[in-house]
N, C-alpha and C positions, 0 to 999 in steps of 0.2 A: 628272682627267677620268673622265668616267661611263660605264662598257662600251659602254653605247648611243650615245654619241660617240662614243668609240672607234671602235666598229663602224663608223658613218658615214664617221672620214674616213677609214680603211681600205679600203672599197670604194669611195670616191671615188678615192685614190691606186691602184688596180688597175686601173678604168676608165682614167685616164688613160693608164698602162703600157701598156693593151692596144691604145689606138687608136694607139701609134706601126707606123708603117708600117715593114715590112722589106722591104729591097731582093729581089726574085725573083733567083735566080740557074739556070744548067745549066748541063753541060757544055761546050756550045761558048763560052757567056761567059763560064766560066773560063778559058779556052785561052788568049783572047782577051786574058785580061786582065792588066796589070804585074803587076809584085810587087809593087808598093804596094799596088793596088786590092787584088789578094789577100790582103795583109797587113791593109788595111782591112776586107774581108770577113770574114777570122778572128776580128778585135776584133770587129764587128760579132754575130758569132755566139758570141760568149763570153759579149758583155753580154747580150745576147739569154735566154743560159742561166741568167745568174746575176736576169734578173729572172723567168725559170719558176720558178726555185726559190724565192725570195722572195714568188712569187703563192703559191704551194704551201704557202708557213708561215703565209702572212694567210689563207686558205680554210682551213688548218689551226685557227686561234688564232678564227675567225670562229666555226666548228665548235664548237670547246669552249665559247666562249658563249653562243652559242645552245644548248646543252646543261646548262648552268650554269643561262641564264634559265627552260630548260623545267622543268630541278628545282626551280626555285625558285617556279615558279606553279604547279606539281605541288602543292608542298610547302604554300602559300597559299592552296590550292585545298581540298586535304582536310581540313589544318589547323584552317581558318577558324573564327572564332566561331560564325559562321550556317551552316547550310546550303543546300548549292547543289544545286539537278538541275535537268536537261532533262526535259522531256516532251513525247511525241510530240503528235499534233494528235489523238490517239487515247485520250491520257491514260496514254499508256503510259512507263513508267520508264529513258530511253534511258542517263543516267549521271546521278551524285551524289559528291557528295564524301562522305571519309571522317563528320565531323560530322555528317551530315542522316541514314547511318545509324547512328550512337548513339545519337541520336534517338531512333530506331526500338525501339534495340536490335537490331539485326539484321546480320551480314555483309551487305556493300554488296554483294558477286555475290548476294544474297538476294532484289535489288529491283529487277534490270534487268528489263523486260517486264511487270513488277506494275503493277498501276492505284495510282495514286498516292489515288485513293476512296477504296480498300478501308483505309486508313491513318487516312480522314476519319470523326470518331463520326457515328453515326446522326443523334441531333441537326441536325447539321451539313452533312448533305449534299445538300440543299436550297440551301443558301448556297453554297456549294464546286461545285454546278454552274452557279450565277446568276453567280459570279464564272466561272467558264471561257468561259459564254458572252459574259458581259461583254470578256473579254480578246479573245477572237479576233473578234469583233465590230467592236472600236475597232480594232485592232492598237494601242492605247496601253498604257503601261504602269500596269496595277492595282494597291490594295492589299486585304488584305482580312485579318480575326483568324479564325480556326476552331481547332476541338479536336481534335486527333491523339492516336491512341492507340499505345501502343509495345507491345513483344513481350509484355509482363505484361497488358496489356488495360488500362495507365494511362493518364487522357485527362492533353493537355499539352496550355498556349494555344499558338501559334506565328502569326506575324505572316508570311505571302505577301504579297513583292513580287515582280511577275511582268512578263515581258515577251514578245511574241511577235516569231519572228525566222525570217529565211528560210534554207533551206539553202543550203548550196553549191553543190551541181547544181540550186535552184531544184525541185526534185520535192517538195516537201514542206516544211509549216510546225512550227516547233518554238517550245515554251515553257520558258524559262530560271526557274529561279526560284529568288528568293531567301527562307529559311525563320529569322526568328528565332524561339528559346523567349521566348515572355511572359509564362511561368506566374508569374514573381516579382510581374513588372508588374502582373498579372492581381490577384493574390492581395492587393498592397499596395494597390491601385484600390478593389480590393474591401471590405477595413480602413478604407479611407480613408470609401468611401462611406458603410459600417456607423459609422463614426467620426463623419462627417457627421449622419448620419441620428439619431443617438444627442444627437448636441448640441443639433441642432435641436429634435427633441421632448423634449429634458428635461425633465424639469420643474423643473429649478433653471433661475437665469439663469445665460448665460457673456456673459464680456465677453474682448471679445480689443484688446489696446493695442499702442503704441508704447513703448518702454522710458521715455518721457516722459507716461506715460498718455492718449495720444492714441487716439481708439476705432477701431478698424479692424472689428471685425467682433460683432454681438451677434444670438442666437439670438432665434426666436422667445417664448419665454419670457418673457425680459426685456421684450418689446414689453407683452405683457398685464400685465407685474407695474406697470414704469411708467407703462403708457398711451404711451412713446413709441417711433414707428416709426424701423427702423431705419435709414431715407435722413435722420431726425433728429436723429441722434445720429453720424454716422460724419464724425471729420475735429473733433471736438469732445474736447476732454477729458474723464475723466470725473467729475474733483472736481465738475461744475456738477451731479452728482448728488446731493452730500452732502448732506444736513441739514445744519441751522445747529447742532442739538445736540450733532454731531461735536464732541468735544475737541481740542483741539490737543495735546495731549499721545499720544492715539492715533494722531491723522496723522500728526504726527512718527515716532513706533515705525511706523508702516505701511512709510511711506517711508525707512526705514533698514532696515527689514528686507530687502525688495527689493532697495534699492540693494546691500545685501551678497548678493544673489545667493542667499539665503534662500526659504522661504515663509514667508508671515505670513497667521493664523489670527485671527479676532474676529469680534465680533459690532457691529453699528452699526447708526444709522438713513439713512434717502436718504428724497428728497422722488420723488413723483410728480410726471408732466405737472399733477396737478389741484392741486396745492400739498397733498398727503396725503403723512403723514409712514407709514413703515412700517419695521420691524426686519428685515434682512436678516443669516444668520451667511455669513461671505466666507472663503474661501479662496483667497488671492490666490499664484500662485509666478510666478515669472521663468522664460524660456525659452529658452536658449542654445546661440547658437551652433556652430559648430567651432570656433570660435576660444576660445571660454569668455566670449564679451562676450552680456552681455542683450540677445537682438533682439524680444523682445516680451515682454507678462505677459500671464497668464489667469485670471479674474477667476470664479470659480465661486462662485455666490449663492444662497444657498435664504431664502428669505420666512418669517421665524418669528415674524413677527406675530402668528398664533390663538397658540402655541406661549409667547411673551410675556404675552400675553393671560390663557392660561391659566395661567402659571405666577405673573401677579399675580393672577387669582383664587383659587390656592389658597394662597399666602402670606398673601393677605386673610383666607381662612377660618382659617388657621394663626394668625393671630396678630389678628382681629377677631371678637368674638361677631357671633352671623350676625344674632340679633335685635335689638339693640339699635345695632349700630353700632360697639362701645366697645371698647377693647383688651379681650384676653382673657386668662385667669388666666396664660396663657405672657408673653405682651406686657407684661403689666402686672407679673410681677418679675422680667425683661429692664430694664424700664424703669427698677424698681424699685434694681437690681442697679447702674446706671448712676448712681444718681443718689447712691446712698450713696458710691460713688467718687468722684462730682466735691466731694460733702460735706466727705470727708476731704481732698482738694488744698486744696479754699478752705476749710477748718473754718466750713461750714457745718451746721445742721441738715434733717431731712429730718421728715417728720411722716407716718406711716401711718393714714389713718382707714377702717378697716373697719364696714362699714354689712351689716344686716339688717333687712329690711323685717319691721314686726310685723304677724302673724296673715294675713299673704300664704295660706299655705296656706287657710285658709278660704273667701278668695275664690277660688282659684282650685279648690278643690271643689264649691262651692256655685252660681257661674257659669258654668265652664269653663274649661279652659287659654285660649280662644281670649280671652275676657275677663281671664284672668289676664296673656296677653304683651301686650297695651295697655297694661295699667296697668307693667307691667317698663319698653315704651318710652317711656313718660311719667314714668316714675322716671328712668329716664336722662336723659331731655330735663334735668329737673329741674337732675338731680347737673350739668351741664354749663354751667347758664346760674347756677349762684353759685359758680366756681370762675377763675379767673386762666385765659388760652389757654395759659402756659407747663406748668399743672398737667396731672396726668394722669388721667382717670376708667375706671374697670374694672369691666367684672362678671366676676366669679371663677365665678358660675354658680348656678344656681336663681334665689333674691332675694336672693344676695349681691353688693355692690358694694365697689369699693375708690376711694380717691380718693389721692393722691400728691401732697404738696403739696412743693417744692425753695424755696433758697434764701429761705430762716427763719435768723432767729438762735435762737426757744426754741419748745419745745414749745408755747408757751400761746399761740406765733402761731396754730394751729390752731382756738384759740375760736372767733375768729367765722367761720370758715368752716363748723364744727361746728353753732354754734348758725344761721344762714343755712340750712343743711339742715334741720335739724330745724322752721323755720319754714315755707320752702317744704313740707315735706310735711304740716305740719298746716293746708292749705288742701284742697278736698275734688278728689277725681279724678271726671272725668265719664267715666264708660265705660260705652257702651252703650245711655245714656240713664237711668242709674243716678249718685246722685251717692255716693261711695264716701269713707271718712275709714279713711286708711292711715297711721300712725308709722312711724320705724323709728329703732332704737338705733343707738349707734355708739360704736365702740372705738378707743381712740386710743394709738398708741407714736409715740416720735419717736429719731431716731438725734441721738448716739451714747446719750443715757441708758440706752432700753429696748430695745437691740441695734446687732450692730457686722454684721450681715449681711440681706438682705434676706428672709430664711426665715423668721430671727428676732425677726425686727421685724413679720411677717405674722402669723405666730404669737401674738406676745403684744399685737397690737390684734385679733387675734378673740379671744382671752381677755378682755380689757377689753370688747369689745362683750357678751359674753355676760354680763360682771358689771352691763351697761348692762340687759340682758335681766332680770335677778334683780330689780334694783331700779327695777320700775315701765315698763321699755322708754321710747320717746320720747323719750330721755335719750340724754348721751354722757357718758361715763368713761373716764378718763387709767388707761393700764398701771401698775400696784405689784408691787411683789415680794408681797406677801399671795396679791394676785391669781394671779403667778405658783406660787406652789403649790399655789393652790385649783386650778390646772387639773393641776399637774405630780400632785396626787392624784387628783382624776378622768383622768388617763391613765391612773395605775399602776391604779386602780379597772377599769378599761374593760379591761385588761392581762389582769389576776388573774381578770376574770369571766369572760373568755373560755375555756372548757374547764373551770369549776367545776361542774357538773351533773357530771361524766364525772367529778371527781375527789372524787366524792361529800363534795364541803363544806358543802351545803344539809342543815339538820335542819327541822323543821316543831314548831313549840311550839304549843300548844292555849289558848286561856282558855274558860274556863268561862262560859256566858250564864244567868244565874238567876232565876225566881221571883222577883220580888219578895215578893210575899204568904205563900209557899210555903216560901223558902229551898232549892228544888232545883232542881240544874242541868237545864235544859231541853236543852243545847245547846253547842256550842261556834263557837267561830271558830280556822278555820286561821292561822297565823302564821308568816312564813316567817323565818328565821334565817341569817347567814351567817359562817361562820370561816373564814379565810385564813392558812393557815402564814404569808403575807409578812405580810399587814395585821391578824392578831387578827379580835377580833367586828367586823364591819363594820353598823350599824345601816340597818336598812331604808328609812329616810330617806335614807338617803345612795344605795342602789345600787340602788333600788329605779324612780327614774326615769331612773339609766345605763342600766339593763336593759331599759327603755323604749325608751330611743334607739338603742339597738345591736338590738334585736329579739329578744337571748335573753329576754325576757318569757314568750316562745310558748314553748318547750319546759320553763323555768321554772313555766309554770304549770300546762302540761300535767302535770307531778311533782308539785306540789300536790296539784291535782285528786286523782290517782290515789292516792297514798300515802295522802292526806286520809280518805276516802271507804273505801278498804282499813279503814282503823283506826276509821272511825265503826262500819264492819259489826261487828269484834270487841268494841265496847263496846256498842252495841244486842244481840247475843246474851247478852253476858251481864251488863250488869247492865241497862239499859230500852231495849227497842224504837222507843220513840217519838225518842228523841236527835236533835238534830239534826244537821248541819255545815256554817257558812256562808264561803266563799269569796268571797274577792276576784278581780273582773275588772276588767284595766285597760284602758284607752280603746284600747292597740295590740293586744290579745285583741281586742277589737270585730271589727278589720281582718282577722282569720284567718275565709274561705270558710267551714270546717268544724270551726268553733268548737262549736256546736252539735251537731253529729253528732258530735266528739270526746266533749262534756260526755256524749249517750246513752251512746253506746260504754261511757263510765267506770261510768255507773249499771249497763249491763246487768252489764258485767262483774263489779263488785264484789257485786251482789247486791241493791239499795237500792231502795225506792223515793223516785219525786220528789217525795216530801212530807217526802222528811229531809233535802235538799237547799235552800238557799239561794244564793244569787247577790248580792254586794253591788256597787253601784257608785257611784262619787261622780259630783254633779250635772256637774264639769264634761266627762263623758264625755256627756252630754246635750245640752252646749250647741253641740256642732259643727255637731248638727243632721243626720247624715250617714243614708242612708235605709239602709243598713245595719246600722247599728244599731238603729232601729224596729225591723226585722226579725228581727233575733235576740235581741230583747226579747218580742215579739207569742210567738217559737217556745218562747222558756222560758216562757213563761208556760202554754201553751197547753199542753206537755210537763208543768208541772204543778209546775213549780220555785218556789220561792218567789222575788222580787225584793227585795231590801232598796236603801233609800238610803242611802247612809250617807255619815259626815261633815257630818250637815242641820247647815245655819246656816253657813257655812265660805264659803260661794260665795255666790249671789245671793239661795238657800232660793223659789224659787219656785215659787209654787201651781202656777202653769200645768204645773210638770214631772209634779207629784203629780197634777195632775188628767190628764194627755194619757197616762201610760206605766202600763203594770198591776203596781204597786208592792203588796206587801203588809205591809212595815211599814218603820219609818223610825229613824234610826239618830241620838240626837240627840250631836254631836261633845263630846270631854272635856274644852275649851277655857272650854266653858259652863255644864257640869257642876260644875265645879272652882269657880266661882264663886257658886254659887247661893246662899249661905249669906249670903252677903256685900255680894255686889254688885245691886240691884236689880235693874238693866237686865237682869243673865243672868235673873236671874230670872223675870223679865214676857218675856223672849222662850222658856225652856225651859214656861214655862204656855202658852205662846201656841201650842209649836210642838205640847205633847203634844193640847191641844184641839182645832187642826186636823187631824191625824194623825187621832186618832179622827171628827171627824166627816166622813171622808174613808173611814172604816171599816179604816184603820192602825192595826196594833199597835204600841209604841214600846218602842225599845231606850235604855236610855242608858248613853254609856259612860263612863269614868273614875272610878267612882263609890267613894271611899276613905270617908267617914263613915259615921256612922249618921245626924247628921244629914240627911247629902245626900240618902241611902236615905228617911227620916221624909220628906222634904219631895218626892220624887218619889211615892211612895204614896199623898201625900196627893190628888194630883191625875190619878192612875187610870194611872201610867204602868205597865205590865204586866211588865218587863222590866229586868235591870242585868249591868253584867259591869263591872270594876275591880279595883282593889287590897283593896278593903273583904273582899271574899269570896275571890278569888285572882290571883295575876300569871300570866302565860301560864309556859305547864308542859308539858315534855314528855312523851310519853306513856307513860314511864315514873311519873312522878309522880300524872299524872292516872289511872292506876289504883289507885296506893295511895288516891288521894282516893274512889275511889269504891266500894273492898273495904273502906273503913272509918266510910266517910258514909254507909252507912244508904239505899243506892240515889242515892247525890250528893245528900245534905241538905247545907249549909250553912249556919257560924253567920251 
């Protein structure tokens, strides 16, 4: 039983005891009375005694409970989680529990008679007086949040329940109130809402589910990304988002990852409201409980569609030339690389046919690049529409292409794909409103014969193309081992050249140009020479148009020039001033800016004038037609340089070149020379060329010139000039001094 029963029926059994009546007695009605009655009186006053005493224990034991219960709502009181105080109708601080001043901070005798205001922040106390008047207004009980600040000057939320209540004497109104902290509340309210607020304007999507992917909750975001609103989607699953292009091998990994209480990461596509497909990367995790059971998943979305987008447009650039459409020289031995593999599973062949377009550069000089990439994406159209869909077409880059033909059993399946091209492009291109006739060669390896790797199969059909190049272009040629060293020595060639000026291996050999009539040397021609510790003499035929293609021509010839021209001045001093020296310029000299201002430079420098100077060049530096060259032909001429042609008859021999360029004499080649004796035709064409020449008002040179005959038969017909074997081989210029400290001023027999 509970004290508070207790106590009940104990003062219920007191109450009883007390209303028993006792007999009145005096003196005379004891006199009066037997001994019985007196005998009864005594018992009477015994029991009497023994129930005061008995009242006296329960009033006693009543006492310490009520002492008991006081400490205990004392102890309940201060204790409390919350804080408690009074306050007067004044606002004044009548009593509080211990709790409401820690609060504070403050000893609780600190705060009796304090305005419980002066506690409330500034902010606040606008509120804190609408709620006071609130309270005593209704006499109901309020609640209300405000900011209390404690002994440090910290504000703290605290939650007022308040009540108003009347005194005991009725003199006056009192407010009880109850004081919780709600700074935690406050603070996670606050998290919550910043949390809130954060989701909503994401800008990724969130999806909030049921451990069953059922949608409970999706931000803003998502509504714009899909187009669907969110009373559209809540109470739905979310797979009716998927694309159809989902894998099922993904959803499964999705959904197992989850299931394990994981997060699962990836990238997928989902369909719009509009039936639009779009790439979303997800971060999907599971959310669990106390218990450690998944009670929801959260589904974080960002839209990487541009992000896709862009990552296949630069893939495309990576691996598609931008103009033409066509794999690119990466793509294409990737592709290449793949296909010799599958070659060797199933011993198949593979067939490489390397393609260059002949004399593209012309056109695209003489036109414009803009006219040259038409005619590039109409060469590809080409290469694509005589080729199998399985095949593969490539431009490696400029006007080279590759074609990849798989699943051949021999090389010579590639004929007629071969010969198909070269037909297709011997029909005419229209560009521009120009009708254009373009060839192009083509080089052919096939695996396994002429390589076991895609490099080297690359490799040796642009060797084969270029043997296609030597012999006539328009044409296609199968890879050979010949082949194969004609280029493995134009490497070593191109190797060796590079840093041979610097390793002073160029010597310059002289031949002597003579009088015919006369027998004295008028002149020379520079000769350039080259030795290579690896390669021996290297003949100028051979390294002469590497040096071309690699560009050391320019500073090669530059050392010509100059060394040339040094050495003319010490044999004009001393044995004839008039001497000449005629140099060669080759078509890629044309293309140096300051070609010309070099050439002055050299004359001032050395000392010369430009009448001992010559300039030779072959017609086909002419025929490109490039206004460049006009131009620094008009400026030697004008500088006072002589022009020679030389090589006539070798190339087209046309009037028009002799009649349009300021040519001063003409150089007839040793090919035709060499036969004149003999063969009529040379003959009727070296009459023909020296009578033109002259009536063009050209002096003629010829060269190769070994007889006397040849000499007798040149003479006869007024040609002025010879240089050959007859009179001398080209000579260093050690030599050619002895020839001319002992000839007599450079007589010759």
């Amino acid at each position: 039983m509970s004290k508070d029963k207790q106590l009940s029926v104990d003062r219920s059994g007191l109450r009883s005891r007390a209303e028993k009546r006792v007999i009145p007695v005096d003196k005379q009605s004891i006199a009066e009375m037997s001994t019985d009655d007196i005998a009864a009186l005594l018992h009477e006053l015994e029991t009497h005694q023994i129930e005061l005493e008995m009242q006296n224990e329960e009033l006693l034991s009543t006492q310490n409970v009520l002492v008991e219960m006081r400490d205990q709502y004392t102890e309940l009181y201060d204790f409390a989680p919350v804080g408690y105080v009074t306050v007067s109708a004044q606002g004044l601080i009548i009593q509080s529990n211990l709790t409401f001043a820690e609060m504070l901070g403050l000893p609780r005798s600190h705060l009796f008679n304090q305005r419980l205001s002066q506690f409330v922040i500034e902010e606040d106390q606008d509120n804190y007086y609408h709620y006071l008047r609130k309270l005593t207004g209704t006499h109901q009980a309020q609640s209300c949040e405000l900011r209390l600040r404690n002994q440090s000057d910290d504000p703290f939320w605290a939650r007022l329940d308040s009540i108003c209540v009347e005194s005991s004497d009725s003199e006056c109104l009192k407010i009880r109130c109850v004081l919780t902290d709600i700074t935690d509340r406050k603070l996670r309210d606050e998290q919550i809402r910043t949390l809130s607020q954060a989701v909503e304007q994401s800008p990724v999507s969130v999806i909030v589910t049921d451990p069953d992917g059922v949608i409970e909750y999706v931000n803003s975001t998502f509504e714009v990304t899909t187009g669907y609103q969110s009373s559209e989607v809540k109470g739905k699953k979310s797979k009716f988002l998927e694309s159809a292009n989902l894998s099922k091998e993904v959803y499964l990994e999705l959904w197992q990852t989850i299931s394990n209480g994981m997060s699962w990461q990836g990238e997928y596509q989902k369909q719009k409201k509009n039936g639009g497909i779009f790439w979303e990367y997800a971060n999907i995790s599971p959310v669990l409980d106390e218990s450690g059971r998944v009670c929801h998943l959260v589904s974080i979305n960002e839209d990487i569609t541009l992000r896709k987008q862009q990552e296949e447009h630069i893939l495309h650039q990576a691996n598609f030339d931008a103009l033409t459409g066509l794999s690119n020289r990466f793509l294409a031995l990737d592709r290449l690389s793949q296909l010799v593999s599958e070659a060797k599973r199933n011993k198949e062949c593979v067939a490489v046919l390397f393609l260059d377009l002949d004399d593209f550069k012309k056109i695209n000089d003489t036109m414009g690049h803009e006219a040259g990439d038409k005619l590039l994406i109409e060469a590809s159209t080409r290469l694509r529409s005589v080729v199998r869909a399985s095949d593969t077409v490539g431009r490696l880059g400029g006007d080279e292409f590759i074609v990849l033909l798989s699943g051949i059993t021999d090389g010579t399946d590639a004929i007629p794909v071969a010969e198909n091209i070269l037909a297709r492009f011997r029909d005419t291109f229209s560009i521009d409103g120009r009708e254009l006739v373009l060839t192009t060669s083509i080089g052919i390896a096939a695996y396994p014969v002429d390589g076991n790797s895609a490099s080297e199969l690359l490799r040796n059909a642009d060797s084969a193309m270029y043997f296609s190049k030597e012999h006539g272009r328009n044409t296609y040629s199968f890879f050979t081992d010949a082949m194969n060293k004609e280029v493995s020595r134009r490497l070593l060639l191109e190797e060796q050249l590079h840093g041979a000026l610097e390793r002073d291996e160029f010597r310059i050999c002289y031949q002597p140009v003579v009088n015919i009539e006369s027998h004295l040397i008028i002149g020379f021609e520079a000769l350039l020479r080259w030795h290579n510790p690896a390669l021996g003499e290297v003949s100028p035929m051979e390294f002469i148009p590497i040096a071309e293609h690699t560009g050391h021509i320019l500073p090669i010839g530059q050392y010509v020039l100059t060394r040339s021209l040094n050495r003319l001045v010490d044999w004009q001093q001393k044995y004839n001033p008039s001497f000449t020296m005629a140099i060669n310029l080759s078509p890629r000299q044309f293309r140096d800016p300051n070609l010309v201002t070099f050439i002055k430079q050299a004359m001032h420098q050395a000392g010369i004038t430009s009448e001992s100077l010559e300039m030779e060049i072959t017609e086909g530096v002419l025929m490109s037609g490039h206004a460049y060259i006009d131009d620094a032909l008009i400026a030697l001429s004008e500088l006072g340089v002589g022009i020679v042609m030389d090589d006539f008859g070798t190339g087209y021999s046309s009037l028009s070149y002799l009649r349009s360029y300021p040519f001063d004499s003409l150089k007839i080649d040793r090919t035709f020379v060499n036969d004149i004796t003999a063969d009529m035709a040379d003959r009727k064409l070296v009459i023909a060329a020296i009578a033109m020449a002259h009536s063009l008002g050209l002096t003629v040179v010829a060269e190769g010139v070994e007889t006397e005959e040849q000499l007798a038969l040149l003479a006869s017909q007024g040609c002025e000039f010879a240089q050959g074997y007859f009179f001398s081989k080209p000579l260093f210029s050690e030599e050619i001094a002895e020839i001319l400290k002992s000839g007599g001023g450079g007589r010759l027999p």
